[in-house]
N, C-alpha and C positions, 0 to 999 in steps of 0.2 A: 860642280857644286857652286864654282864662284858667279855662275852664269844666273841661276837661278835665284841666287842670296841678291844678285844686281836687282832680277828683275822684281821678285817678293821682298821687297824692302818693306821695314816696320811703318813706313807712312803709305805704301801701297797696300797692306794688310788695313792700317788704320782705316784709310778712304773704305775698304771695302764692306768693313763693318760698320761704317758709321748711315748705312742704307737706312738703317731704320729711323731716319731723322726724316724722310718722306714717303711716309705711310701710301700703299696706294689703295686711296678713297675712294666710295660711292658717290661721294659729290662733285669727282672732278668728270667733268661733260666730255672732255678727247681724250679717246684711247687709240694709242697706237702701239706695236709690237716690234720686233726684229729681232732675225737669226742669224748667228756668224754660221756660215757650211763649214768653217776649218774645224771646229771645235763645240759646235751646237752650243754654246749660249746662247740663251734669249732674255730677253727685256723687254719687259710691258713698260709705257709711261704714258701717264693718264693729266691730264693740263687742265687750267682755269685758263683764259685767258682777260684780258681787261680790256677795257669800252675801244682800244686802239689794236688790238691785234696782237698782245705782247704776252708773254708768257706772266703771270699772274700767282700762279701755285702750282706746285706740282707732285706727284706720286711717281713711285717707281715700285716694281716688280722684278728681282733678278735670278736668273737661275744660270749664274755664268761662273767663270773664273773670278778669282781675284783682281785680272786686269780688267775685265769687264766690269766689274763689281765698280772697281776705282774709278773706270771711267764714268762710271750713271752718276758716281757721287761728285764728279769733278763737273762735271754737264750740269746736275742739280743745284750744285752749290750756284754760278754760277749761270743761271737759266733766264732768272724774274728780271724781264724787261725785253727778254730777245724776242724779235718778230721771226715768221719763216724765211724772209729775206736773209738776215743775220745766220738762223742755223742751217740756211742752204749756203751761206758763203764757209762758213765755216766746217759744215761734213765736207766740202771741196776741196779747202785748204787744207784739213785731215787725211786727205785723199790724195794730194800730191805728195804732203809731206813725208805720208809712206812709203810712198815707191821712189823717195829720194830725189823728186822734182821741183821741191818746195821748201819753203821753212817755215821751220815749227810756230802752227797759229798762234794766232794772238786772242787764245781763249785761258782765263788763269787756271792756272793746277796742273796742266798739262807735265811740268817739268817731273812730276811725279811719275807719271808712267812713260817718261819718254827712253825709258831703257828697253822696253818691248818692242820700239820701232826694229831693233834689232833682229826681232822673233814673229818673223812672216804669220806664223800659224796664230799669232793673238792680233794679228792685225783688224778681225771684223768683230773680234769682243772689242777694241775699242771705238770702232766705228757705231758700237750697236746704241749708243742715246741719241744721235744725231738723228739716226737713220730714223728709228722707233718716234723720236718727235715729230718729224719730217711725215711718218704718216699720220699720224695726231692731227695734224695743223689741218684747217681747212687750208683750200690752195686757190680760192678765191676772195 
């Protein structure tokens, strides 16, 4: 029980509810999606971007866990200015840091769910905003 109270802490609940602070709109032009296979979450995130290539606004769509949940809003929070450069360096850095190759990016909020690193099977709920922008973005 004490594994679980780690990892569903009151500000990992909070991040997961506070989704509806980025409605996902009609008006935003890229959609992109992604599934964790551990645990079937998915996330839609839908982008504006601005005259430079940078994230601009953005929407989200969750039908995941709680740590998934936490991470679209820590991604969100945290998004308006980043190019695909930026959140390809950063799903990367996500992506060693997991399998204990790395350290922990240098993207804010993260410290909220970094108690899941411990818990392999929510490792692609929190991958899932990177990934989901990552196809959003154009790539040229």
């Amino acid at each position: 029980m004490a594994s679980a109270a780690r990892l569903y802490s009151p500000e990992v609940l909070a991040l997961a509810t506070s989704l509806a602070n980025w409605p996902l709109t009609a008006d935003l032009p890229l959609t992109g999606s992604a599934r964790s296979p551990a645990c079937g979450s998915t996330l839609t995130v839908a982008l504006a971007l601005d005259d430079h290539g940078r994230v601009a606004r953005i929407g989200l769509k969750a039908q995941a866990c709680a740590i998934g949940q936490a991470a679209a809003a820590i991604f969100a929070s945290h998004a308006a200015g980043a190019d695909r450069a930026a959140i390809t360096r950063t799903l990367a850095a996500l992506e060693g840091w997991l399998t204990a190759s790395g350290p922990q990016p240098d993207w804010p909020g993260l410290d909220a769910i970094a108690p899941a690193r411990d818990f392999p099977g929510r490792h692609g709920a929190m991958l899932l905003p990177w990934r989901a922008a990552l196809e959003a973005l154009p790539t040229a």
